[in-house]
Backbone and ligand atoms as CSV (ligand in chain L), in Angstrom:
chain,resi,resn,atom,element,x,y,z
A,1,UNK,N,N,0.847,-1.206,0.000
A,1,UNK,CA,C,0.000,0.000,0.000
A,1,UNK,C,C,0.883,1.257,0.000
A,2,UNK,N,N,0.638,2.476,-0.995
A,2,UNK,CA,C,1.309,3.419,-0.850
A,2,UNK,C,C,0.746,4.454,0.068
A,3,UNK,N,N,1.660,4.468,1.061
A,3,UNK,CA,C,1.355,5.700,2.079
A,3,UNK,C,C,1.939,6.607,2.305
A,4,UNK,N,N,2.635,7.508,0.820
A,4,UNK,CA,C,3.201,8.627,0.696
A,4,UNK,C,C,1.650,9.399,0.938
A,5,UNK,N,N,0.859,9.026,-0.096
A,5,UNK,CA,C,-0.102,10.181,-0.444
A,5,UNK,C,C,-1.137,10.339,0.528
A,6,UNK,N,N,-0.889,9.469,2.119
A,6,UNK,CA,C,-1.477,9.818,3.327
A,6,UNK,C,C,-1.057,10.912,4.396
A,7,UNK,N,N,0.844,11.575,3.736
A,7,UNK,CA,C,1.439,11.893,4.645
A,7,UNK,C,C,1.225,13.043,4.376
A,8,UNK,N,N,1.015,14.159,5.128
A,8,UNK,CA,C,0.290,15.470,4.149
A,8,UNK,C,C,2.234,16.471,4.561
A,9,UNK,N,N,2.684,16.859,3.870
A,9,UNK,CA,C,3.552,17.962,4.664
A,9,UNK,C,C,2.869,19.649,4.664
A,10,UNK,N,N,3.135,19.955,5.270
A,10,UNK,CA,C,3.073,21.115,6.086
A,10,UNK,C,C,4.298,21.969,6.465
A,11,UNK,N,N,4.603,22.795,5.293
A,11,UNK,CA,C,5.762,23.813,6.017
A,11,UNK,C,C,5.684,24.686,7.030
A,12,UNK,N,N,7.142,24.885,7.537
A,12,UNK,CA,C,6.846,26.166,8.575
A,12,UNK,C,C,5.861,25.774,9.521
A,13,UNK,N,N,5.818,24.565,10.046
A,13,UNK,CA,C,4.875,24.493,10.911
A,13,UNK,C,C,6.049,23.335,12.072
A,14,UNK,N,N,5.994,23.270,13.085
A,14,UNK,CA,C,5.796,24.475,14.013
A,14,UNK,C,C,6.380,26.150,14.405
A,15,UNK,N,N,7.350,25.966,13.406
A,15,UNK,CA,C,8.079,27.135,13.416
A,15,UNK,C,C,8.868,27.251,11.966
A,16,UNK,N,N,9.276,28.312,11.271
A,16,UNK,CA,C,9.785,28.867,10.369
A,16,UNK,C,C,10.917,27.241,9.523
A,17,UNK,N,N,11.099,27.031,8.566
A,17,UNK,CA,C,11.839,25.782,7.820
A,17,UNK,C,C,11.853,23.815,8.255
A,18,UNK,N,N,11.032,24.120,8.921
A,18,UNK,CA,C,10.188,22.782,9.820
A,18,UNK,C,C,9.561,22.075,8.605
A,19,UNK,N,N,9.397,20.897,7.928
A,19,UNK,CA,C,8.160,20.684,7.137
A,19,UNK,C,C,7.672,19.776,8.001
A,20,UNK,N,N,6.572,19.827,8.614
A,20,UNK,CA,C,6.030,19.067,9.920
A,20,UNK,C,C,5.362,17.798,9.225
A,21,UNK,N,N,5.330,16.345,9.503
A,21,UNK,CA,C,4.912,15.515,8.651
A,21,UNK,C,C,3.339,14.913,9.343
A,22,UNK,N,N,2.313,15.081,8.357
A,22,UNK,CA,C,1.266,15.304,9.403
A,22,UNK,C,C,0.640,13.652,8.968
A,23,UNK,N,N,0.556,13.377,10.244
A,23,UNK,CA,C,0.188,11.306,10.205
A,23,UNK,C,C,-1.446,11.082,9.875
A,24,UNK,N,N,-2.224,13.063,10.481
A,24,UNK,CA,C,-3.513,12.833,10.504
A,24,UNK,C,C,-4.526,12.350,9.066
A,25,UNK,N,N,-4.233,12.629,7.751
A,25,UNK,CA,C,-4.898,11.775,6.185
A,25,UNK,C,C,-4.983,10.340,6.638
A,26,UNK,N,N,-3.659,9.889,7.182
A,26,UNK,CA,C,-3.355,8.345,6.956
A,26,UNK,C,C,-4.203,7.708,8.667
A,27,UNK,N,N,-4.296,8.538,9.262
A,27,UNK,CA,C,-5.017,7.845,10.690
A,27,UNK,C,C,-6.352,7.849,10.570
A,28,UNK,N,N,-6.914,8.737,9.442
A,28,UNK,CA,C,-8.365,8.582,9.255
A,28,UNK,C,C,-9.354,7.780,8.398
A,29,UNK,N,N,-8.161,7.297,7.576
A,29,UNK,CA,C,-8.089,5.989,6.652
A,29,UNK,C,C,-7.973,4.759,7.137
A,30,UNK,N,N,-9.491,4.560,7.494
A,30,UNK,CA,C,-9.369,3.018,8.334
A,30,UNK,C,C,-8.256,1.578,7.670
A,31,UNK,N,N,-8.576,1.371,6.224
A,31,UNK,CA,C,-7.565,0.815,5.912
A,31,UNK,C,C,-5.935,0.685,5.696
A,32,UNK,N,N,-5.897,1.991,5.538
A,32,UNK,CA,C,-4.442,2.094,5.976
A,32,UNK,C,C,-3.725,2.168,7.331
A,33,UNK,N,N,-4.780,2.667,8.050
A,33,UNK,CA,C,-4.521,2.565,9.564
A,33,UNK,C,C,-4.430,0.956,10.115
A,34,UNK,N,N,-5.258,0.293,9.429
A,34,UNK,CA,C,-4.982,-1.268,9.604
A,34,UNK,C,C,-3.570,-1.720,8.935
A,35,UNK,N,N,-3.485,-1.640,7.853
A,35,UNK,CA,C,-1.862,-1.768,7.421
A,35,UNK,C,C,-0.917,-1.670,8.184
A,36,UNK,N,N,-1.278,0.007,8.404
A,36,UNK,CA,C,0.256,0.711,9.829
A,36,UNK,C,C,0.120,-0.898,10.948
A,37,UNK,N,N,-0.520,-0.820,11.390
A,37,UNK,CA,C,-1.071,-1.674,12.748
A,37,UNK,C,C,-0.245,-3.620,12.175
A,38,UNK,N,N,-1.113,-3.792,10.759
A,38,UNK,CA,C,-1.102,-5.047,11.075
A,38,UNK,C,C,0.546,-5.496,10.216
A,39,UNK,N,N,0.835,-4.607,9.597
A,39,UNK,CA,C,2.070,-4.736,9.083
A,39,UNK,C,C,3.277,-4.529,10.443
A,40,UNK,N,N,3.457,-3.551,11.087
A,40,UNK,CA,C,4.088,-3.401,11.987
A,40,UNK,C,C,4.246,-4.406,12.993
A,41,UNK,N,N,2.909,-5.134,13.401
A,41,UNK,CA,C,2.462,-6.320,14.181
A,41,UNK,C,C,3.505,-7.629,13.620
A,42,UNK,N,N,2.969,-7.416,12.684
A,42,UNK,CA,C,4.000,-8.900,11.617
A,42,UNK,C,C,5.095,-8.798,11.399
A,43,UNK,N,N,5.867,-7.429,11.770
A,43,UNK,CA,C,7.257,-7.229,11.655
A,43,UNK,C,C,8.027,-7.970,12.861
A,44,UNK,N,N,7.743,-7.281,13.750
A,44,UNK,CA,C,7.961,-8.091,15.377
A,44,UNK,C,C,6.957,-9.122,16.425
A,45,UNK,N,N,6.400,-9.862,15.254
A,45,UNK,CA,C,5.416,-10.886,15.700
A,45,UNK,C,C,6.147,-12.238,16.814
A,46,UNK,N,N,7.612,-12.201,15.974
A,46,UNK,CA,C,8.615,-13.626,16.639
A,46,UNK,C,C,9.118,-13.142,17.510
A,47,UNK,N,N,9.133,-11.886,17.932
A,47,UNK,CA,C,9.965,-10.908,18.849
A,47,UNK,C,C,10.081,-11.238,20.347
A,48,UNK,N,N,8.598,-12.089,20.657
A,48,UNK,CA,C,9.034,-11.674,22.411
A,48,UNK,C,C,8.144,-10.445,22.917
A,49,UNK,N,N,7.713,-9.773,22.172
A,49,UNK,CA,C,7.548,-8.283,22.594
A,49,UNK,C,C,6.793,-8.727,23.655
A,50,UNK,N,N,6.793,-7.961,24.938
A,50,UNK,CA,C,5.811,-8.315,26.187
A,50,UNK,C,C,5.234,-7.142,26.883
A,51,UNK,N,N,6.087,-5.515,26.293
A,51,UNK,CA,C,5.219,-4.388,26.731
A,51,UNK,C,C,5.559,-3.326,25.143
A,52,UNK,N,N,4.950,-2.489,24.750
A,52,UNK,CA,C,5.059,-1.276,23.802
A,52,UNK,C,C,4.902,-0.001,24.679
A,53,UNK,N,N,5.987,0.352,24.241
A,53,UNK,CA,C,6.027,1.835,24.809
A,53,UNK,C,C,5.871,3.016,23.998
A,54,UNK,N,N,4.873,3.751,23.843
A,54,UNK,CA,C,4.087,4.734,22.919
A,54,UNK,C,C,5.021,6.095,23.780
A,55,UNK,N,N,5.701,7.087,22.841
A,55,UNK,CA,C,6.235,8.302,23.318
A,55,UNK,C,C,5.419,9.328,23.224
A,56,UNK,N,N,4.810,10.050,23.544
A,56,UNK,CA,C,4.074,11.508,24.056
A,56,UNK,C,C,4.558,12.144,23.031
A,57,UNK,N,N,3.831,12.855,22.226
A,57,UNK,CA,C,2.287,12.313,22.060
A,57,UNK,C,C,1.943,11.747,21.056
A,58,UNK,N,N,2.195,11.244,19.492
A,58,UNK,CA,C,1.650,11.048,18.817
A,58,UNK,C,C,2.252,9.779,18.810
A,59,UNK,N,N,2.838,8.843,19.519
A,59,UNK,CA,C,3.303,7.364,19.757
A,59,UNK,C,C,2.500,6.675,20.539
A,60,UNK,N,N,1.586,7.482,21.153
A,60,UNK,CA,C,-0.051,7.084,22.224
A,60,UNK,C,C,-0.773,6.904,20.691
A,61,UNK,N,N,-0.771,7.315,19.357
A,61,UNK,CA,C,-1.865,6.806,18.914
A,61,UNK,C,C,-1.907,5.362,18.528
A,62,UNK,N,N,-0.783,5.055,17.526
A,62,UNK,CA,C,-0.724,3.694,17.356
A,62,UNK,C,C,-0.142,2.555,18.415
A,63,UNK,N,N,0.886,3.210,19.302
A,63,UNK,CA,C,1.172,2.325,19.988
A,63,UNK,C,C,-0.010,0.943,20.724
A,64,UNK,N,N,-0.901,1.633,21.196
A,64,UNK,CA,C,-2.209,0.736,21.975
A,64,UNK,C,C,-2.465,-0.319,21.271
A,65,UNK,N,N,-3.158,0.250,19.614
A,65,UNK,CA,C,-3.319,-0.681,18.961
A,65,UNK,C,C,-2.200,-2.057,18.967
A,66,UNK,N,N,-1.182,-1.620,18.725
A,66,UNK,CA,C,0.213,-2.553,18.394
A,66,UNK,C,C,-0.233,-3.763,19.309
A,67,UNK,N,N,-0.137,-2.929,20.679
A,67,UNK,CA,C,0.054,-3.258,21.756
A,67,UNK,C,C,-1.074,-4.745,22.032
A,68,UNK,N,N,-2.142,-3.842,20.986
A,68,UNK,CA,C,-3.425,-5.401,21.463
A,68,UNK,C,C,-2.689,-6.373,20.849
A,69,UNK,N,N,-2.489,-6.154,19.005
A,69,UNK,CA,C,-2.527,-6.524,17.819
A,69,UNK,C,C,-1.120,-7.765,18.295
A,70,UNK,N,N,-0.031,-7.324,19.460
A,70,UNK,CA,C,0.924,-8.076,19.646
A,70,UNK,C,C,0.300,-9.203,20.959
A,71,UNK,N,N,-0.960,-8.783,21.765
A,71,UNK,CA,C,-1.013,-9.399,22.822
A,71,UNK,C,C,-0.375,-9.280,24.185
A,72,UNK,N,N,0.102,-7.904,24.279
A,72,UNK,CA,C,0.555,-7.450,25.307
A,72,UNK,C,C,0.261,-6.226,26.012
A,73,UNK,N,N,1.254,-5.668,26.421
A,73,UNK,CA,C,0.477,-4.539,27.444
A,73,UNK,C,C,1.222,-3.033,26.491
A,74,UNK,N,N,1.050,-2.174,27.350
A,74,UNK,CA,C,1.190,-0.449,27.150
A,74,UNK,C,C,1.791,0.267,27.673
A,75,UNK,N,N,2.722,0.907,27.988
A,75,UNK,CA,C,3.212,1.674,28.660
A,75,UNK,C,C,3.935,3.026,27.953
A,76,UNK,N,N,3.280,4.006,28.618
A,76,UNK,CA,C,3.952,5.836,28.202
A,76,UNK,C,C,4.909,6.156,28.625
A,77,UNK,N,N,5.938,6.557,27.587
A,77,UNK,CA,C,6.760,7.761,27.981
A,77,UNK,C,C,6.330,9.151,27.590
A,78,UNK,N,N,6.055,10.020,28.387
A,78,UNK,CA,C,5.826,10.828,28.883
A,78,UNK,C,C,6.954,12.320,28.649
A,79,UNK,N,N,6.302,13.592,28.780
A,79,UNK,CA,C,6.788,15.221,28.906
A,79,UNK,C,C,6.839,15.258,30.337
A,80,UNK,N,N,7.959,15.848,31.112
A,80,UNK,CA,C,8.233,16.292,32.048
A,80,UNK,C,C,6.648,16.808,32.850
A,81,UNK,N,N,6.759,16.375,34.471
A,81,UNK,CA,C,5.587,16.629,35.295
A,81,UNK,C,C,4.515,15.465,34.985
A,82,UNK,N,N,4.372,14.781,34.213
A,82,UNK,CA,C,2.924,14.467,33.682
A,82,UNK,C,C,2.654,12.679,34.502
A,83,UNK,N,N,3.746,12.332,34.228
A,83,UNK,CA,C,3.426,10.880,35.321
A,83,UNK,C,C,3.286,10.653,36.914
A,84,UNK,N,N,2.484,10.333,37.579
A,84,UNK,CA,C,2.165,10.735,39.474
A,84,UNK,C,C,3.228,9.773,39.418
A,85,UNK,N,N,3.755,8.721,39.486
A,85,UNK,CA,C,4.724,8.164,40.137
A,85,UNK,C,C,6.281,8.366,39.920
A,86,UNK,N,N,6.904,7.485,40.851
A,86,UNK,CA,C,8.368,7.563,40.930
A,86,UNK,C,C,9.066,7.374,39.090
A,87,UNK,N,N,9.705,7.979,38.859
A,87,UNK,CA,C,9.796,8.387,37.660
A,87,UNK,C,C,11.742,8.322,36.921
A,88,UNK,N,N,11.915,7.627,36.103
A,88,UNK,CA,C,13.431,7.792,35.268
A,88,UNK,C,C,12.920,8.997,34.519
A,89,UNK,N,N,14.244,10.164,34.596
A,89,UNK,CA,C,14.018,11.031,33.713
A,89,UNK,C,C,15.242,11.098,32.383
A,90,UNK,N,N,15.387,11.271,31.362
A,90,UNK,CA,C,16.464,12.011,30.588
A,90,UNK,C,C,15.929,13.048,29.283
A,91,UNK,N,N,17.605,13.908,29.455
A,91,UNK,CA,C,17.149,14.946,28.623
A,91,UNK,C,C,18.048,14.556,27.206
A,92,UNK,N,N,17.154,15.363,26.311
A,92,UNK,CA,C,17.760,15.484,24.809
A,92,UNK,C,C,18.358,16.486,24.419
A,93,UNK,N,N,18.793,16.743,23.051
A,93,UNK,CA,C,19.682,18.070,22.713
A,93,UNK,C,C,17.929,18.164,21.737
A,94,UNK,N,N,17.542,19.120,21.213
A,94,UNK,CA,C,16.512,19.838,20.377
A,94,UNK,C,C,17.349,20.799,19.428
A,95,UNK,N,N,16.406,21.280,18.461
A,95,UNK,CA,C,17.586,22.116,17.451
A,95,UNK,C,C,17.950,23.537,18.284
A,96,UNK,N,N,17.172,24.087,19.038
A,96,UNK,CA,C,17.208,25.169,20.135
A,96,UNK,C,C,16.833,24.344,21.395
A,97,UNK,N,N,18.024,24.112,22.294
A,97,UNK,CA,C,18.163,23.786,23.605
A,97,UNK,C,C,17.796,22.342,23.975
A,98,UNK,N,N,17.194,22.079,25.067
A,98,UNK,CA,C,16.821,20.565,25.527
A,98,UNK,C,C,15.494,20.609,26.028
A,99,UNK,N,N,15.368,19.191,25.676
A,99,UNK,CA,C,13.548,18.498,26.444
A,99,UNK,C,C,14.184,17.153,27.576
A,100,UNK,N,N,12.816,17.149,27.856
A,100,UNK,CA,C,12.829,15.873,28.666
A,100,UNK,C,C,11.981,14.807,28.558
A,101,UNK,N,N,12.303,13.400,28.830
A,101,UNK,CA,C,10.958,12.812,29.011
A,101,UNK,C,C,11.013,11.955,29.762
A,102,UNK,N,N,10.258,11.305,30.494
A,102,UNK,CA,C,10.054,10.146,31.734
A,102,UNK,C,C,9.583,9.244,31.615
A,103,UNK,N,N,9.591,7.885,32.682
A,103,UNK,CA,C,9.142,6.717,32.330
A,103,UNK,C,C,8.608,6.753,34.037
A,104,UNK,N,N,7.445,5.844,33.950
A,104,UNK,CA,C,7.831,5.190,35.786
A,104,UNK,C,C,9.007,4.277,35.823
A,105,UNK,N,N,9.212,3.805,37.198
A,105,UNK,CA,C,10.445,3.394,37.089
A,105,UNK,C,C,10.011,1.776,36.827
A,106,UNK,N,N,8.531,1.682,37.461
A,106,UNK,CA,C,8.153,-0.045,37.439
A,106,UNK,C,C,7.545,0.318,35.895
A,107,UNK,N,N,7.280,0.588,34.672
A,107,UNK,CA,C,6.812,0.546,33.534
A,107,UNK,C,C,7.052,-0.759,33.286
A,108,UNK,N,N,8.547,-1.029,33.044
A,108,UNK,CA,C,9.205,-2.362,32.608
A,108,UNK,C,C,10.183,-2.665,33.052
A,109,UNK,N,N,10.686,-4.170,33.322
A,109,UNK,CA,C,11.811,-4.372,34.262
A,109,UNK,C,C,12.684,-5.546,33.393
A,110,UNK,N,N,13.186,-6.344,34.440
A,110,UNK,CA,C,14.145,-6.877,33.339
A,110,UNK,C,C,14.025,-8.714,33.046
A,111,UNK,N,N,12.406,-8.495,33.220
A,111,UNK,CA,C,11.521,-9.693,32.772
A,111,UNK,C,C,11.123,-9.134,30.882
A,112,UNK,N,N,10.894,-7.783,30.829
A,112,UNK,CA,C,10.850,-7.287,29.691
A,112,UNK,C,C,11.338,-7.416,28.488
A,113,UNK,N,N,10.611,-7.406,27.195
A,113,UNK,CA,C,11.716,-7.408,25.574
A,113,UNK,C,C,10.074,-5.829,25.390
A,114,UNK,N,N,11.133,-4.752,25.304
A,114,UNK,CA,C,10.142,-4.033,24.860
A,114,UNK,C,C,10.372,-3.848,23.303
A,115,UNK,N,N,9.031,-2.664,22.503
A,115,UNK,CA,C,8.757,-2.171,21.534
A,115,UNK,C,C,8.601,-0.737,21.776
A,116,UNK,N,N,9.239,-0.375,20.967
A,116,UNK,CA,C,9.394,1.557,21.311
A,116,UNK,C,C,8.948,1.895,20.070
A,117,UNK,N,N,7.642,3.078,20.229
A,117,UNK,CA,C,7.081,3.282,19.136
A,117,UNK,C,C,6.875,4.796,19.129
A,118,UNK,N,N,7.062,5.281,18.125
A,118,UNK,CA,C,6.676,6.691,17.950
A,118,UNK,C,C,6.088,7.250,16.211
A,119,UNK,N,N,5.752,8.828,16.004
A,119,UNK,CA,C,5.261,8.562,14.862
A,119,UNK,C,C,6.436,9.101,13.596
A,120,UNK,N,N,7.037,9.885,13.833
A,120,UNK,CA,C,8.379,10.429,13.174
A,120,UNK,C,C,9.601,10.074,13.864
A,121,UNK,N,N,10.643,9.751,12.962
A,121,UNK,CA,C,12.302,9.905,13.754
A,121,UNK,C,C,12.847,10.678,12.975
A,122,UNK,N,N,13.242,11.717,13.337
A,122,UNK,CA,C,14.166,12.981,12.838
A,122,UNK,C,C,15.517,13.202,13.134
A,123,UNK,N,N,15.553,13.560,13.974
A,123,UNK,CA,C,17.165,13.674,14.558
A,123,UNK,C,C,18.166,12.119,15.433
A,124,UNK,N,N,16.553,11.956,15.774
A,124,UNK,CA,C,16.930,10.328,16.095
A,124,UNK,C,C,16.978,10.884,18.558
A,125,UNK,N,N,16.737,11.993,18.777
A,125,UNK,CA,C,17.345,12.160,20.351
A,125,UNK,C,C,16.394,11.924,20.819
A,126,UNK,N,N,14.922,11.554,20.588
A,126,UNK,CA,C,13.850,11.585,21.426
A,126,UNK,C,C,13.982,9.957,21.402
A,127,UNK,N,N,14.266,9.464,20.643
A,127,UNK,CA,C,14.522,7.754,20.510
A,127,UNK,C,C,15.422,7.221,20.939
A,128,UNK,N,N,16.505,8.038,20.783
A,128,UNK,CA,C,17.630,7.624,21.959
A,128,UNK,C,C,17.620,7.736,23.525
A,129,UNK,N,N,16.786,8.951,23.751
A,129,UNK,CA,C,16.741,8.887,25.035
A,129,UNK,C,C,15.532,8.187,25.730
A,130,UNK,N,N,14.585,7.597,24.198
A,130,UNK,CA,C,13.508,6.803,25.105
A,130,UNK,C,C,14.179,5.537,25.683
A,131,UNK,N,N,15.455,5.279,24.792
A,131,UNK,CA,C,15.938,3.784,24.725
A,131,UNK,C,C,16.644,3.650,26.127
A,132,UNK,N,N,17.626,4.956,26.292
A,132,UNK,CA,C,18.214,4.781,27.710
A,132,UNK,C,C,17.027,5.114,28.814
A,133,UNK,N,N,15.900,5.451,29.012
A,133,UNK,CA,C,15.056,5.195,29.500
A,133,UNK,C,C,14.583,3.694,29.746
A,134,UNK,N,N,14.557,2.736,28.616
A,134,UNK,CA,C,14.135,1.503,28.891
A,134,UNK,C,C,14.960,0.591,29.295
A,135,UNK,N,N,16.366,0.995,29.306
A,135,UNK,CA,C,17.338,0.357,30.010
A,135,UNK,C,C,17.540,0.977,30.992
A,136,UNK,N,N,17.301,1.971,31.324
A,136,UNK,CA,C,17.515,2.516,33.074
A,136,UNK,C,C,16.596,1.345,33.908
A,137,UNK,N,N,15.121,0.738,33.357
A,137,UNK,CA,C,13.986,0.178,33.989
A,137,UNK,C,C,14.817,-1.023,33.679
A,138,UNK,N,N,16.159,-1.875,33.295
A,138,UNK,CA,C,16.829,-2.951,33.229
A,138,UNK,C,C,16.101,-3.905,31.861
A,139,UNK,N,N,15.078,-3.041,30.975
A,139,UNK,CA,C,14.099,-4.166,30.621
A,139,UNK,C,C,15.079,-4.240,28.733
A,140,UNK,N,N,14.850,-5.360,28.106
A,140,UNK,CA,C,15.736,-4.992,26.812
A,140,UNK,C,C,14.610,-4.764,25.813
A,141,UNK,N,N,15.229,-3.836,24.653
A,141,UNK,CA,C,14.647,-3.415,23.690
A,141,UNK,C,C,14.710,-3.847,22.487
A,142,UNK,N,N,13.926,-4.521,21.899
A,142,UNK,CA,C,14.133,-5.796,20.717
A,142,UNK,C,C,13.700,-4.895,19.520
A,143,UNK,N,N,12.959,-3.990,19.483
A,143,UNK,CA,C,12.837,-3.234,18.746
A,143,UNK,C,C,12.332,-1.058,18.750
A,144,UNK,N,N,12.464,-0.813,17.547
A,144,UNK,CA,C,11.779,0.805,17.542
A,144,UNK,C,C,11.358,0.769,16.484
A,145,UNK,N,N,9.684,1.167,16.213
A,145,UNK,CA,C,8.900,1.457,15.386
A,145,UNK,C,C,8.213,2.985,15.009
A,146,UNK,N,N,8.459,3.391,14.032
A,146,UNK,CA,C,7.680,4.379,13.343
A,146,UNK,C,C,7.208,4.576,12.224
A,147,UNK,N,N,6.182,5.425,11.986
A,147,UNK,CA,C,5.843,5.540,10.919
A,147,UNK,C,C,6.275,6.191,9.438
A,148,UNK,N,N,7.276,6.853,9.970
A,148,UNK,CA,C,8.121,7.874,8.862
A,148,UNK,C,C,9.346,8.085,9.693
A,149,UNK,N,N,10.762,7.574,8.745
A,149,UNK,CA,C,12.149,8.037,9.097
A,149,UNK,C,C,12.309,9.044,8.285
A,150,UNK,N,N,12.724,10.173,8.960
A,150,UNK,CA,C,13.020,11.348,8.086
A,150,UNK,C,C,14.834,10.744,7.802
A,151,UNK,N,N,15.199,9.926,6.981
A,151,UNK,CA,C,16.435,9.071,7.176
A,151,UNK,C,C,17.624,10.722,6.487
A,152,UNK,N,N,17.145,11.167,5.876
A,152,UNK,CA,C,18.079,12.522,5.418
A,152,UNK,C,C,18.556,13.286,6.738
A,153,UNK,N,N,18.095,13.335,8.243
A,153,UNK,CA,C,18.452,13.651,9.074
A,153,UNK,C,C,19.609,12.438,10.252
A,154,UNK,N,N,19.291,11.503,9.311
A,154,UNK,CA,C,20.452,10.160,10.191
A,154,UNK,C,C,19.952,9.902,11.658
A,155,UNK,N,N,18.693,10.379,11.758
A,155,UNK,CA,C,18.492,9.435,13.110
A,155,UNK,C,C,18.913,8.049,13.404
A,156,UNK,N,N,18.537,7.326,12.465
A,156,UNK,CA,C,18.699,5.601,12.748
A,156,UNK,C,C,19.886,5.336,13.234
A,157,UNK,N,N,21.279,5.971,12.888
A,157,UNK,CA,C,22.594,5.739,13.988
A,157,UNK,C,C,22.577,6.068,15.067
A,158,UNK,N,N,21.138,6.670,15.561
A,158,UNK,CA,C,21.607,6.810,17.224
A,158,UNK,C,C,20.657,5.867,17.502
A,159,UNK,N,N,19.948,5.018,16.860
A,159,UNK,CA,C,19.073,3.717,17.327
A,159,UNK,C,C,19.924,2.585,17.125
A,160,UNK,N,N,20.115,2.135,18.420
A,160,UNK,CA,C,20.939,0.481,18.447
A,160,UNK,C,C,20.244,-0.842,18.650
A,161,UNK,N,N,19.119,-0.818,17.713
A,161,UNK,CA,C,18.162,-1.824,18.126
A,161,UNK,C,C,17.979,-1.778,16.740
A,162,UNK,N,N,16.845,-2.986,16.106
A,162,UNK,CA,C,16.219,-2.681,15.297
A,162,UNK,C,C,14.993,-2.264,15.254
A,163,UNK,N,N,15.722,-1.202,13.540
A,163,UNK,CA,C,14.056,-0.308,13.624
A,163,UNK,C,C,13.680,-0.153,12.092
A,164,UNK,N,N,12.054,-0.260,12.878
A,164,UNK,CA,C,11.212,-0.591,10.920
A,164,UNK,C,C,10.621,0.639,11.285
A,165,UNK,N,N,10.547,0.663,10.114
A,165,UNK,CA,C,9.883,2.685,9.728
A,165,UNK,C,C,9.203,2.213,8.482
A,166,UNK,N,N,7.897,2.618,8.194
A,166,UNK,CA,C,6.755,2.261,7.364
A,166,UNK,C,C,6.566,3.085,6.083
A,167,UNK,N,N,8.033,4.266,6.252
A,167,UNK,CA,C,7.985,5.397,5.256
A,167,UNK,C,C,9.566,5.985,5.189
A,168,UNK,N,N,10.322,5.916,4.105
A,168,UNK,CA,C,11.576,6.756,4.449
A,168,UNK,C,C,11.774,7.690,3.342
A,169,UNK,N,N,12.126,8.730,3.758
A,169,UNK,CA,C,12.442,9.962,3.081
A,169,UNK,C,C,14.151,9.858,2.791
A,170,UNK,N,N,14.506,9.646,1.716
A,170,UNK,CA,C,15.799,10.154,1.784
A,170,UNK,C,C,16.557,11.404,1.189
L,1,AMP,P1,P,13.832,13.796,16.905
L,1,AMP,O1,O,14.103,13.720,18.376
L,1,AMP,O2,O,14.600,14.901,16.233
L,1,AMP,O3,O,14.059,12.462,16.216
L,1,AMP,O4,O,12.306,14.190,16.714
L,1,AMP,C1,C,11.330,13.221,16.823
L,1,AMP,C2,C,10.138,13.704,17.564
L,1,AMP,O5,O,9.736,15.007,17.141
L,1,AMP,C3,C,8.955,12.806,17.310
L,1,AMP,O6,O,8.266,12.616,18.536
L,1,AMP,C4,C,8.129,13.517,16.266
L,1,AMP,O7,O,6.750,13.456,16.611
L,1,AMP,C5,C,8.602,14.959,16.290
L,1,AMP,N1,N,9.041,15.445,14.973
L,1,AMP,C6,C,10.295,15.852,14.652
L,1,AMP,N2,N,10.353,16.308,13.395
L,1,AMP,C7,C,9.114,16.157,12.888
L,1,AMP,C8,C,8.527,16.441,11.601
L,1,AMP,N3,N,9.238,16.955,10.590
L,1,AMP,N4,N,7.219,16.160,11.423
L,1,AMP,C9,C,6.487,15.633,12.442
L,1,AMP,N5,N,6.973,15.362,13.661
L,1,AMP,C10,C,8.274,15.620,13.890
């Protein structure tokens, strides 16, 4: 299925030379939204996977699904403040300054083979630091899933796992 012509771009959005890649055409397209889901599912079907971890915010949309579609559970990483419990934090570099994001610390432990899912990889730091997040919780990471590698920005060398991306730009 071609799912270029689901990905809408959007310049200058969120700010000035950004082309923001918008997932919303292709999430409203029940059949392709099944694709994303059941293709991704069948990628890491032999995997082990035993929790998916969806990144804040647009890795909460598909992640859940995955999450049934694999037979396992859910767990968020999270924006600074937003989780009530005891919490792993790390920060990233951004193109202007740093973010953060958190895990609980019981999310996943080291009974775990997680799935790290989000909807773009760009620079590749929000994926890296979800990853040392899932090894701070001792749990291992068998894979990272998204829907679009912006691969012209070289994220995928700061991912040391394998990772399927459903769209690559080069
Ligand atoms: P990065 O840490 O540079 O890999 O950025 C990835 C995160 O920022 C993801 O959570 C994406 O949702 C978001 N993101 C970065 N660049 C874009 C883009 N061009 N279009 C849509 N989302 C983006």
């Amino acid at each position: 299925m071609d799912l270029t012509k689901l990905i809408r771009d959007v310049p200058d959005f969120p700010k000035p030379g950004i082309v923001f890649k918008d997932i919303t055409p292709l999430l409203s397209d029940g059949r392709a939204l099944k694709y994303v889901v059941d293709t991704t599912a069948e990628r890491f079907a032999k995997e082990r996977i035993t929790m998916v971890i969806g990144i804040e915010s647009r890795g909460f949309i598909v992640a859940p699904a995955l999450a049934i579609a694999l037979g396992c559970g859910f767990a968020p990483i999270r924006k600074p403040g937003k989780l009530p419990w005891k919490c792993y934090e790390e920060s990233y570099s951004l193109e202007y300054g740093k973010d953060r994001i958190e895990i609980h610390e019981d999310a996943v432990s080291a009974k775990d083979r997680v799935l790290l899912v989000d909807d773009v990889l760009a620079t590749g730091g929000t994926m890296a630091a979800a990853m040392r997040l899932v090894r701070r919780c001792g749990a291992t990471i068998a894979g990272a899933a998204v829907l679009v590698d912006l691969a012209f920005l070289g994220g995928a060398k700061r991912v040391d796992c394998p990772l399927f991306a459903l769209l690559r730009y080069d």
